[in-house]
C-alpha positions as a LaTeX table, in Angstrom:
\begin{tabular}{lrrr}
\hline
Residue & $x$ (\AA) & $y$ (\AA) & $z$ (\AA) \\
\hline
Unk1 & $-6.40$ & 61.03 & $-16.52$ \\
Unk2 & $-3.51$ & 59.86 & $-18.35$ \\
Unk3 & $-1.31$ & 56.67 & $-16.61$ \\
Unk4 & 1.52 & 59.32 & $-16.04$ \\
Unk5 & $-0.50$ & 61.52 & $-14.02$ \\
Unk6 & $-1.89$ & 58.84 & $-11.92$ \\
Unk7 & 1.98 & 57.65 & $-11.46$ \\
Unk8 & 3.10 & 61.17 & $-10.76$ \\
Unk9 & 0.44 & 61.99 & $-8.44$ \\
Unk10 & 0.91 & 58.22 & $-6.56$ \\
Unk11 & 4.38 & 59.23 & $-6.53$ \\
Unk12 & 4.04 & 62.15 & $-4.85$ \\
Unk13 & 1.60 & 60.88 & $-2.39$ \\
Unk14 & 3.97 & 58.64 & $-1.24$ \\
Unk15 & 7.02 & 60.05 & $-1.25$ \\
Unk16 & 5.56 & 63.04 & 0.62 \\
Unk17 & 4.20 & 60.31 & 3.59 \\
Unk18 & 8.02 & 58.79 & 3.08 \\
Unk19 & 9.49 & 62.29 & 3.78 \\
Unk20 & 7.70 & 63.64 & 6.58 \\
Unk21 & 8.23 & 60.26 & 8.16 \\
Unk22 & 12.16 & 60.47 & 7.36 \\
Unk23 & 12.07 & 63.96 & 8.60 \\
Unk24 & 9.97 & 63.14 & 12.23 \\
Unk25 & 12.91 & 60.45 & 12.99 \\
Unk26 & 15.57 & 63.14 & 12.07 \\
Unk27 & 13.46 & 65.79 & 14.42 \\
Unk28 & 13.63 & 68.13 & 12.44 \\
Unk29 & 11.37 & 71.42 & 13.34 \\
Unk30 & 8.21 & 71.99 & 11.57 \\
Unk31 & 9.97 & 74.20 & 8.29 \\
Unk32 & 12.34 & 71.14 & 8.20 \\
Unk33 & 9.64 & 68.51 & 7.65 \\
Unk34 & 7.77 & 70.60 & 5.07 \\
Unk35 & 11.40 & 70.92 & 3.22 \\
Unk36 & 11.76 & 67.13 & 4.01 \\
Unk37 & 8.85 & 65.66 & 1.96 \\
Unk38 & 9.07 & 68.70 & $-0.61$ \\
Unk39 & 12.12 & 67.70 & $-1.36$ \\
Unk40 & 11.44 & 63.87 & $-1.58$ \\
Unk41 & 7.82 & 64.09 & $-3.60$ \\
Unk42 & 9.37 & 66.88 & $-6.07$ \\
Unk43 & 12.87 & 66.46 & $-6.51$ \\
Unk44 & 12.93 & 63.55 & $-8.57$ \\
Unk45 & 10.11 & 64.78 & $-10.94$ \\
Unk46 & 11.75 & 68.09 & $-11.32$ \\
Unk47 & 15.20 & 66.30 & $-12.39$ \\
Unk48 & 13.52 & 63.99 & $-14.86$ \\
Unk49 & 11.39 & 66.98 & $-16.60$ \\
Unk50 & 14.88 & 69.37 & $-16.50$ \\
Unk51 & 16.95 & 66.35 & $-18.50$ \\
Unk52 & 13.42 & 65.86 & $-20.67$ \\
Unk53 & 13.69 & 69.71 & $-21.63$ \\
Unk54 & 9.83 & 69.84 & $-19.79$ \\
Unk55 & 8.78 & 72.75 & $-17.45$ \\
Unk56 & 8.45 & 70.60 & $-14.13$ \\
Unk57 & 5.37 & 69.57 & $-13.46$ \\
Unk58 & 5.24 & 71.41 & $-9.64$ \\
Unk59 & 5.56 & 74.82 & $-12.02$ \\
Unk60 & 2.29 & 74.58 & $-14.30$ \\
Unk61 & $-0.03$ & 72.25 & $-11.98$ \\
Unk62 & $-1.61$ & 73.66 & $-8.54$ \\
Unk63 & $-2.40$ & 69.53 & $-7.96$ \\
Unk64 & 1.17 & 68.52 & $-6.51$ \\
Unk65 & 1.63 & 70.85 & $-4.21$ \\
Unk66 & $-2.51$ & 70.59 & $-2.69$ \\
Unk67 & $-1.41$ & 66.63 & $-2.69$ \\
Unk68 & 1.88 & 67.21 & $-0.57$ \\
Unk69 & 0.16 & 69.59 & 2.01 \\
Unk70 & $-3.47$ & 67.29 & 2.08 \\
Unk71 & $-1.01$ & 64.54 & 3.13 \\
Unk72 & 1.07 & 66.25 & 5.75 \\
Unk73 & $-2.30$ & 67.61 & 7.34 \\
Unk74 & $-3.34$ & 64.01 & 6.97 \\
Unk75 & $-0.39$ & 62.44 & 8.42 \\
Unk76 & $-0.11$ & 65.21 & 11.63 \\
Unk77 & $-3.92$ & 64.66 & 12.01 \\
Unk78 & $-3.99$ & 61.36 & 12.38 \\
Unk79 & $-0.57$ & 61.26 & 14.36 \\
Unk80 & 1.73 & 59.50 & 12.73 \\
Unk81 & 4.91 & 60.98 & 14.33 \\
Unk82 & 3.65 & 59.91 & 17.74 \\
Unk83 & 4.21 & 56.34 & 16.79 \\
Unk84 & 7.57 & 55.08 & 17.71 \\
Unk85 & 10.06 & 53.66 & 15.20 \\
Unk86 & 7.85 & 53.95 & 12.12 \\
Unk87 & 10.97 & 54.09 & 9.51 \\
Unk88 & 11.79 & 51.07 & 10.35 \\
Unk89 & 7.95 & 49.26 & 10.14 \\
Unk90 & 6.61 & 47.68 & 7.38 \\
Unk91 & 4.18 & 51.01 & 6.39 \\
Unk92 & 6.82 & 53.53 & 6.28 \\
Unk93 & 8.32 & 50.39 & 3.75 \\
Unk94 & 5.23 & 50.32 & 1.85 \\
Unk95 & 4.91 & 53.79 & 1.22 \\
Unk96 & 8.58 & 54.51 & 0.19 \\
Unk97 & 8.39 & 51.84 & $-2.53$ \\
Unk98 & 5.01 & 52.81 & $-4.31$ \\
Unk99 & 6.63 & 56.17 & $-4.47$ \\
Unk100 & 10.03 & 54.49 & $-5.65$ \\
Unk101 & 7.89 & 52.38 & $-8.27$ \\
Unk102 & 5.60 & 55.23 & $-9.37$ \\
Unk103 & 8.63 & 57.52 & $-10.01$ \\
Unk104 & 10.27 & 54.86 & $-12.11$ \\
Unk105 & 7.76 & 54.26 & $-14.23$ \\
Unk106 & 6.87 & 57.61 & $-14.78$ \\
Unk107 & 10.60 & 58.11 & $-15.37$ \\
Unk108 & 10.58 & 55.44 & $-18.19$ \\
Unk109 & 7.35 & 57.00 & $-19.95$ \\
Unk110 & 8.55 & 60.68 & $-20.29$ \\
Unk111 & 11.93 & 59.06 & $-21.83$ \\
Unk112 & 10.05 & 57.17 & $-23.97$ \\
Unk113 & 7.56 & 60.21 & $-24.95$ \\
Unk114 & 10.92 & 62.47 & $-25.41$ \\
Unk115 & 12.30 & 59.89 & $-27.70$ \\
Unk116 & 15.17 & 58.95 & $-26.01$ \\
Unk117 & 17.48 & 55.53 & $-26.20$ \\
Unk118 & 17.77 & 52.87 & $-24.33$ \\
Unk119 & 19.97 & 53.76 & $-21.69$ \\
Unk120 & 18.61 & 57.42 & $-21.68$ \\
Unk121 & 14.97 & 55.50 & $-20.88$ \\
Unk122 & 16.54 & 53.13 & $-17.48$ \\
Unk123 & 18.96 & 56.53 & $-16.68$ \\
Unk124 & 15.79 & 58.98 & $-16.38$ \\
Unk125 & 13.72 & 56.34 & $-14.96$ \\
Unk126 & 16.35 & 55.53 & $-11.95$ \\
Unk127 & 17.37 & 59.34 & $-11.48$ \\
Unk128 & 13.00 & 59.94 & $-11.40$ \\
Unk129 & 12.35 & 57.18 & $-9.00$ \\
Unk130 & 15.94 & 58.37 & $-6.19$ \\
Unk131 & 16.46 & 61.83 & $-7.34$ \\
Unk132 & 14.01 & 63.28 & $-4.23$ \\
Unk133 & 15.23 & 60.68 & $-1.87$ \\
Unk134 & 18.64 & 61.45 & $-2.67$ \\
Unk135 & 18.24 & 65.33 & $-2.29$ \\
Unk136 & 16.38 & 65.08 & 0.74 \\
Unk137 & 19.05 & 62.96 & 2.34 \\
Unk138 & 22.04 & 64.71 & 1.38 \\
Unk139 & 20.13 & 67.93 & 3.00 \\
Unk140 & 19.59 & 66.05 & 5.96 \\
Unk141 & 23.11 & 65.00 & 6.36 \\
Unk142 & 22.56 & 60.95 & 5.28 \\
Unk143 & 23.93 & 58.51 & 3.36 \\
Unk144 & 21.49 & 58.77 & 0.18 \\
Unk145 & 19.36 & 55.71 & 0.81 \\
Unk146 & 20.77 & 54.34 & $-3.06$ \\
Unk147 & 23.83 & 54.44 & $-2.41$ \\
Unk148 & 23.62 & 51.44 & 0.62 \\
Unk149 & 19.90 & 50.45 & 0.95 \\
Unk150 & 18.56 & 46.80 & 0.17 \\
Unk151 & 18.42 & 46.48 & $-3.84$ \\
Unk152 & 16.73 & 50.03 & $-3.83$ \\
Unk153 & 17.83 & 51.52 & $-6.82$ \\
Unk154 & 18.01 & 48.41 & $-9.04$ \\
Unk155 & 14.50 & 48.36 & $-8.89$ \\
Unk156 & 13.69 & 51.43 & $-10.38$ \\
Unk157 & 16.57 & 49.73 & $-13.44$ \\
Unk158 & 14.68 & 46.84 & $-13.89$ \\
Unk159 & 11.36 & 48.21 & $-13.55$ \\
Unk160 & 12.74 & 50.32 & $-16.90$ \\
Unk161 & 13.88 & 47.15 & $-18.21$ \\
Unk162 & 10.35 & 45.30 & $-18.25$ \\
Unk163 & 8.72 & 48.89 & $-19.85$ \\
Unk164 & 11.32 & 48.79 & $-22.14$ \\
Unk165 & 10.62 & 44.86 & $-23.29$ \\
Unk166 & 6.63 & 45.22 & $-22.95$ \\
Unk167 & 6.57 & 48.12 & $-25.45$ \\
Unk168 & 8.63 & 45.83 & $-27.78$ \\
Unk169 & 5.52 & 42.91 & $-27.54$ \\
Unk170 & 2.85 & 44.88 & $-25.97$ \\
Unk171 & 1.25 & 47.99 & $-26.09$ \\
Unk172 & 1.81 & 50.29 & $-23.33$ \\
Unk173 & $-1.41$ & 51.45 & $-21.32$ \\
Unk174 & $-2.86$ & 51.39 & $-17.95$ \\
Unk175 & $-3.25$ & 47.95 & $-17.60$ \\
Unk176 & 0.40 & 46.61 & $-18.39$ \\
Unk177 & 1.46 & 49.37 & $-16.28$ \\
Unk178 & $-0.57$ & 48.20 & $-13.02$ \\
Unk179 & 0.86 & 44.97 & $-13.82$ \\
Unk180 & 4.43 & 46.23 & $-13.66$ \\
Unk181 & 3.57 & 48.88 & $-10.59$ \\
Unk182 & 2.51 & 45.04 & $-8.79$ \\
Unk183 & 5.32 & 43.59 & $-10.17$ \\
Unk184 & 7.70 & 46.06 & $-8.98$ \\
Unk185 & 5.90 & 46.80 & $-5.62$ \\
Unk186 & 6.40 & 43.01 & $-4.97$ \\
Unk187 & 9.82 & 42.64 & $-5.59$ \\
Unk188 & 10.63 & 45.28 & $-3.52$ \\
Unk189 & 9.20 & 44.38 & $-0.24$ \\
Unk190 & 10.33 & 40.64 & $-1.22$ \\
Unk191 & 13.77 & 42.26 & $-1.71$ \\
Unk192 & 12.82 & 44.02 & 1.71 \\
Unk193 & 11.62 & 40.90 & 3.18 \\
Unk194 & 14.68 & 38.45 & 2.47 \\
Unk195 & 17.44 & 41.37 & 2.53 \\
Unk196 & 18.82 & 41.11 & $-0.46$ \\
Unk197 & 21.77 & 43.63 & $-1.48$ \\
Unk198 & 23.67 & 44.06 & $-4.61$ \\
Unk199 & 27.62 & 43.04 & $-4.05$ \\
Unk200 & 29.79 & 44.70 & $-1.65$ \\
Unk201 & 33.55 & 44.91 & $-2.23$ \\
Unk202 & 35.41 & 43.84 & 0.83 \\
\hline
\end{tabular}
């Protein structure tokens, strides 16, 4: 298994958990939870492979969608909507950023693969990593999560940023890339953690 499968396939475990969690606080009925963490697990994998001139993934693999459903029966199962104010806990936190972090960096490695520039490489990478979130929520009548969370969407930026500068000096494989996947997992929940936001005009 290749380290973008294992980043899509993280990815979409998460952001599936991140969904359905999104969805239970929004009660939504049952079609609207299985549109909830659709949308979040595919939609910014689907974006990225359009703009990379691919055939999204969710269209020649059986795996994604058996991942998505596995982890809704999982997460009804074990009864995760029962427990109160879990968008706001740490786990719901957790989840949401190893899919944010997964996304980016697979993201950054199909721009790469596809040959693309600089900016194309941190452009697919952040539009990989929000792109579901972003759908889901302007289905579900939010504010997109990018557009005013805590230093959310500069991570998937400088997550592209370090790929970019460890394929100048290093070569890219599954072991740089767990470091980064730490790396960026870390500074999210530290970002989390301390509150930082980017600047506000006022």
């Amino acid at each position: 298994m290749t380290a973008l499968e294992i980043a899509d396939i993280v990815g979409i475990i998460s952001f599936a958990i991140s969904g359905f969690l999104i969805a239970v606080h929004m009660k939504l009925d049952i079609l609207g939870i299985f549109i909830s963490s659709f949308l979040t697990a595919f939609g910014g994998g689907m974006v990225r492979d359009v703009i990379a001139n691919k055939t999204p993934y969710i269209f020649t693999n059986n795996l994604p969608i058996i991942l998505v459903l596995s982890t809704l029966v999982i997460a009804i199962v074990f009864k995760l909507h029962k427990i109160p104010d879990l968008e706001g806990k740490l786990a719901f936190v957790l989840t949401d950023t190893i899919g944010l972090v997964s996304f980016a960096i697979s993201g950054a490695l199909i721009a790469m693969k596809s040959d693309f520039n600089m900016i194309g490489i941190v452009l697919l990478s952040l539009l990989t990593a929000i792109g579901g979130g972003t759908l889901r929520d302007v289905v579900i009548n939010r504010i997109p999560a990018v557009l005013m969370s805590d230093f959310y969407g500069a991570i998937a930026i400088i997550i592209s940023f370090v790929i970019i500068a460890t394929d100048s000096f290093y070569e890219i494989n599954k072991i740089t890339l767990l470091s980064i996947f730490i790396f960026g997992v870390i500074l999210r929940l530290i970002a989390y953690k301390k509150r930082w936001h980017l600047p506000t005009l006022s």
